[in-house]
C-alpha positions as CSV (number, residue, x, y, z in Angstrom):
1,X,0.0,0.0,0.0
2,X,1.3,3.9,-0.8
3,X,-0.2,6.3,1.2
4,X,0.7,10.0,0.8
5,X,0.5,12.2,4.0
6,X,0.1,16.4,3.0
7,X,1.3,18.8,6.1
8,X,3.6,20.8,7.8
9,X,6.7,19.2,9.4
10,X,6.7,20.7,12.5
11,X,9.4,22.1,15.0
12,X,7.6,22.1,18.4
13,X,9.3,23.3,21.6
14,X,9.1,22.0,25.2
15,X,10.6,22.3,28.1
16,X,12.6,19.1,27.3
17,X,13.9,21.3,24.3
18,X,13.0,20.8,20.5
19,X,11.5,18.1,19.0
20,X,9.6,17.3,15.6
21,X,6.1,17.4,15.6
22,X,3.3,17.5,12.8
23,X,1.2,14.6,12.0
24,X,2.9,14.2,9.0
25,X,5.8,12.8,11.4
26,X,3.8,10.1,13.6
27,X,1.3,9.0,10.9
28,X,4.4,8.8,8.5
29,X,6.6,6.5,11.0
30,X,3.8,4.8,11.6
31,X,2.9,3.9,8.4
32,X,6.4,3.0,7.3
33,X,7.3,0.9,10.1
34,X,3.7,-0.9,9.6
35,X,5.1,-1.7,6.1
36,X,3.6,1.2,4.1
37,X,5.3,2.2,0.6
38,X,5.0,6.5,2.6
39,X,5.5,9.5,0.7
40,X,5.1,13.1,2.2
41,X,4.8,16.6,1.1
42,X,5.4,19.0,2.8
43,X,7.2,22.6,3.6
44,X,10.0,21.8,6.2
45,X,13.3,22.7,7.7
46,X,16.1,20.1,5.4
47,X,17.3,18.5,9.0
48,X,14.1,17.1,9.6
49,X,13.2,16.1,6.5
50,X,16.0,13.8,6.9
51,X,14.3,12.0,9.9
52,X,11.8,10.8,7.9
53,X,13.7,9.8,5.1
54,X,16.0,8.1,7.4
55,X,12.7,5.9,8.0
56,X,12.5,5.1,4.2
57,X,10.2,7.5,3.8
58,X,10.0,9.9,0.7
59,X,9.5,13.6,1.5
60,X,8.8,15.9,-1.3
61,X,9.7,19.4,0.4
62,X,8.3,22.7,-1.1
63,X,10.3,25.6,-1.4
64,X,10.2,27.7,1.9
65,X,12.6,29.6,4.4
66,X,10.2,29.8,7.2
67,X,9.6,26.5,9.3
68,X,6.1,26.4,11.1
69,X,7.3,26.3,15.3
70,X,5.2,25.5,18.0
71,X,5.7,26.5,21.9
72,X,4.2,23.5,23.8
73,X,3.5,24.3,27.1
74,X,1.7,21.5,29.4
75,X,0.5,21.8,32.8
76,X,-1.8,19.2,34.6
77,X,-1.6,17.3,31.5
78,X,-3.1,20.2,29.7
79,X,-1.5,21.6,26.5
80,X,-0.9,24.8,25.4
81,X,-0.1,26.5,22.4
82,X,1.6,29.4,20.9
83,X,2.7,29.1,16.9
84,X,6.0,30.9,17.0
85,X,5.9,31.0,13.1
86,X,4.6,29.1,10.1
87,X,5.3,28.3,6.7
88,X,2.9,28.6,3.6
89,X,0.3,26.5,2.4
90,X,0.4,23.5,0.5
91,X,-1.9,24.3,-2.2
92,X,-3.6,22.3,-4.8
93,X,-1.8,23.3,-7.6
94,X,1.8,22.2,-6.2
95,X,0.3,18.7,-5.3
96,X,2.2,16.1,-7.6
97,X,0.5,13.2,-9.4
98,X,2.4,10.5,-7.0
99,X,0.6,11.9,-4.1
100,X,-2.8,12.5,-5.9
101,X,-2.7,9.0,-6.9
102,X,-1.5,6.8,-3.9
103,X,-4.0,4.7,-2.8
104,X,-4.2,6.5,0.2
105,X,-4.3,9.9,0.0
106,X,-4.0,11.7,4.1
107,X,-4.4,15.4,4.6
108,X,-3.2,16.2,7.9
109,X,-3.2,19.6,8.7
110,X,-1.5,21.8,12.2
111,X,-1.8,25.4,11.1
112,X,-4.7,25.7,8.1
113,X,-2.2,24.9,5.5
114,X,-3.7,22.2,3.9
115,X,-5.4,23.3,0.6
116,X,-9.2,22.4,0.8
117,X,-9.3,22.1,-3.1
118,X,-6.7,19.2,-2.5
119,X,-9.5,16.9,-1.6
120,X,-11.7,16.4,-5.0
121,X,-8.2,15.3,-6.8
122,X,-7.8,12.1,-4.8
123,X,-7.6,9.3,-7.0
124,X,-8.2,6.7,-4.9
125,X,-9.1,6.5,-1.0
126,X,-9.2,10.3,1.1
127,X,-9.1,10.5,4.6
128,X,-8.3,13.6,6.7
129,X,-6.9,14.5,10.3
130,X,-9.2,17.8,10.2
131,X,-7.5,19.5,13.6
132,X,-5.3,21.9,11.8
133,X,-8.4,23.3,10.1
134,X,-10.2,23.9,13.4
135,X,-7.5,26.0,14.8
136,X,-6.3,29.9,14.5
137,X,-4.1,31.8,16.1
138,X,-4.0,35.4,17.2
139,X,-1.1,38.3,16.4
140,X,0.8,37.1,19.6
141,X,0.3,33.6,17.6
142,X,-1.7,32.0,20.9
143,X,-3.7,28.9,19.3
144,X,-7.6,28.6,19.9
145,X,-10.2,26.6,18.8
146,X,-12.3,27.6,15.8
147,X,-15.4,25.7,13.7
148,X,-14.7,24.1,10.7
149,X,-15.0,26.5,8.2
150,X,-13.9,24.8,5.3
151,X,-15.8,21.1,6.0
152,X,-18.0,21.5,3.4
153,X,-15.6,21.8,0.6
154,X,-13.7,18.7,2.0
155,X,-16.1,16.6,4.0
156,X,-17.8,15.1,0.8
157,X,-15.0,13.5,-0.8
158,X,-14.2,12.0,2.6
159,X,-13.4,7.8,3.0
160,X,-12.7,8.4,6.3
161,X,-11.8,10.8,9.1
162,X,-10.1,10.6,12.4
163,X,-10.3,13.0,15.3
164,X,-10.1,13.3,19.1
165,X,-12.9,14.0,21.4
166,X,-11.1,16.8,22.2
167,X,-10.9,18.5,18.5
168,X,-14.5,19.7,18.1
169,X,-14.0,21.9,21.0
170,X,-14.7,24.9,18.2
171,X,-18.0,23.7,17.4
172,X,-19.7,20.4,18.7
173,X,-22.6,21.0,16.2
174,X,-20.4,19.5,13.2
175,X,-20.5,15.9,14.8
176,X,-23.8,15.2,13.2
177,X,-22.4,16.3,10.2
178,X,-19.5,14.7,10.0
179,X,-21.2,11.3,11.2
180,X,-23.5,11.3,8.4
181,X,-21.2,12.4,5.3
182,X,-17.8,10.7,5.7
183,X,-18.6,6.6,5.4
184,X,-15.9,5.2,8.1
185,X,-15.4,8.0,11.2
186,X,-13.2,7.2,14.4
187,X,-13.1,9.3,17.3
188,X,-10.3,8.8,19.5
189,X,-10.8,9.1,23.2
190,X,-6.6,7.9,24.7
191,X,-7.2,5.2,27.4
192,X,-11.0,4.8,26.7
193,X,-10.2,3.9,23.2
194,X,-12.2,4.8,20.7
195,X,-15.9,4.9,18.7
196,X,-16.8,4.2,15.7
197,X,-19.4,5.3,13.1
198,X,-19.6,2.8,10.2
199,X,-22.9,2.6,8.6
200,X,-25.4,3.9,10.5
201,X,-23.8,2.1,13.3
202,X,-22.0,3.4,16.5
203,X,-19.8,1.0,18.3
204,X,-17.1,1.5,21.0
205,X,-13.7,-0.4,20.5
206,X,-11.3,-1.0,24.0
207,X,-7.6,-0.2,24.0
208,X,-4.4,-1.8,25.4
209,X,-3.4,-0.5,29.0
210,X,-0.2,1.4,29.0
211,X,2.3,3.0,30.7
212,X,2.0,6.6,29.6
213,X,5.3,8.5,29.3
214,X,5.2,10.4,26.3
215,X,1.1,11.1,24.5
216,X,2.4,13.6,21.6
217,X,1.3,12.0,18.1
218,X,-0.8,9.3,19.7
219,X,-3.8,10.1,17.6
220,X,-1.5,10.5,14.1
221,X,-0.5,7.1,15.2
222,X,-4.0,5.8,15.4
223,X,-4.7,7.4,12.4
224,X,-1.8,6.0,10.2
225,X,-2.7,2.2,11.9
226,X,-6.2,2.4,11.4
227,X,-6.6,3.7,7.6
228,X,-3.3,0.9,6.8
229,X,-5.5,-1.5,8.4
230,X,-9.3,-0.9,7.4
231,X,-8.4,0.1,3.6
232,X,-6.3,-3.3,3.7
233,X,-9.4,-5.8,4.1
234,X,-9.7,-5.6,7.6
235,X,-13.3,-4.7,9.3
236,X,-13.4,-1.1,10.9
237,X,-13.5,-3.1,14.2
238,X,-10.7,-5.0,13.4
239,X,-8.7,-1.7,12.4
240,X,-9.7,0.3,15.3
241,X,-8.0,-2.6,17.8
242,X,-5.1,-2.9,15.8
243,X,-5.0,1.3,15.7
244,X,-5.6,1.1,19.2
245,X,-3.1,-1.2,20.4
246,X,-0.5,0.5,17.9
247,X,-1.1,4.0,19.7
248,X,-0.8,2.4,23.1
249,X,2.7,1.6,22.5
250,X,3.5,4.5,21.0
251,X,3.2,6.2,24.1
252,X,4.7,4.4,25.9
253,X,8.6,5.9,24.6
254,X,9.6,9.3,23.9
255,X,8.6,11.5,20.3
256,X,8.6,9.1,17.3
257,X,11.4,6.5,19.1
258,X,8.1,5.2,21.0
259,X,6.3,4.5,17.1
260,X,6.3,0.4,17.2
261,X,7.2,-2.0,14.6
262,X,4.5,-4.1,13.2
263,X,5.6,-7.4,14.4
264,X,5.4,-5.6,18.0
265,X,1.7,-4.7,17.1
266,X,0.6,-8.2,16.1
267,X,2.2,-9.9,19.3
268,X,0.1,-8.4,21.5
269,X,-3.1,-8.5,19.6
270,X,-1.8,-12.8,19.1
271,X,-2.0,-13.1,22.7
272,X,-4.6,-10.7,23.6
273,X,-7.3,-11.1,20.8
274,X,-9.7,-8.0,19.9
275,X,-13.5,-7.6,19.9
């Protein structure tokens, strides 16, 4: 399977210091080390490009001097954030054919930057991360919550879409929506695992316990496990456990070094069997 992830390769600061962020980063590890054929474009400082392509990954970096940098600041396991600076969008007309036409095709947006009119061109199956559309920022670049204002120029060419519970903060009135247009939605909720809408039908899938240390990209991990999983053969339920378990792990280590291998993934679920 290829599957093409569009999004902004992030620089995120701590207190730990600075790290690489985006969900371009964790669903792109994840998908690799799952046994994905992963290509990403992006806009993206050359040294962290190199990450990914260290993982086998290809990264198709557009032409920028300005690096999209978050300040992450967590208290009470709480995050906030402040977007230091951020790069230009990745518009439709600067999308090449091998990412229109992988069989996946991911938008995964941080900061807006994903082009809306990306999402009629998908060749084959589209699913979307839709957070970075449901956040602005103000002049001192202090993130908030905002509605979706561009769903309805991207929800209907939707195969699937992933999200936390956490991500409609903006505007809970969209759930309905979203529920009804895209055919295969999971909404992540960390240790309680996750629910699923899959025609007509609503169904809650357990995760794996695990010892938290590290929760950054969890839900890009999900993601990347899931649509590998459900656009393979597998049952949505199937996919979610596997998603599940994968994201468990994940958090388990620090950044991306905490992304598992698939043979790590299918252990657990060999001796602890899903729903």
């Amino acid at each position: 399977m290829h599957i093409a992830i569009i999004g902004h390769l992030t620089r995120d600061i701590t207190d730990n210091g600075y790290t690489i962020g985006g969900a371009v980063s964790y669903a792109g590890v994840t998908a690799r080390r799952l046994g994905a054929d992963v290509s990403v474009l992006t806009r993206a400082h050359p040294d962290d490009v190199r990450v990914l392509e260290d993982e086998g990954i290809r990264v198709i970096n557009l032409l920028t001097d300005i690096y999209t940098t978050f300040l992450n600041v967590y208290y009470k396991e709480i995050r906030t954030q402040q977007l230091l600076s951020v790069a230009a969008p990745i518009m439709a007309a600067e999308t090449p054919p091998e990412i229109i036409n992988a069989d996946v095709l991911l938008l995964a947006p941080v900061a807006q930057e994903v082009d809306p009119a990306i999402a009629p061109a998908a060749r084959n199956k589209l699913a979307a991360i839709p957070q970075g559309w449901m956040r602005e920022w103000d002049d001192k670049g202090r993130v908030f919550a905002v509605p979706w204002y561009s769903s309805g120029r991207i929800l209907p060419y939707l195969d699937s879409i992933v999200f936390s519970d956490l991500d409609l903060i903006g505007d809970l009135s969209i759930l309905p929506v979203i529920i009804d247009t895209a055919p295969l939605v999971a909404i992540t909720k960390a240790d309680k695992g996750c629910v699923l809408y899959h025609q007509g039908r609503r169904c809650h899938v357990h995760t794996r316990p695990a010892k938290e240390v590290d929760t950054t990209g969890a839900g890009d991990t999900f993601t990347a496990a899931f649509l590998i999983e459900a656009f393979s053969g597998k049952s949505p339920i199937e996919a979610a456990y596997f998603a599940n378990v994968t994201a468990s792990l994940s958090i388990e280590g620090v950044g991306l070094s905490g992304i598992p291998h698939r043979h790590e993934v299918e252990a657990y679920i060999q001796a602890h069997p899903g729903p």
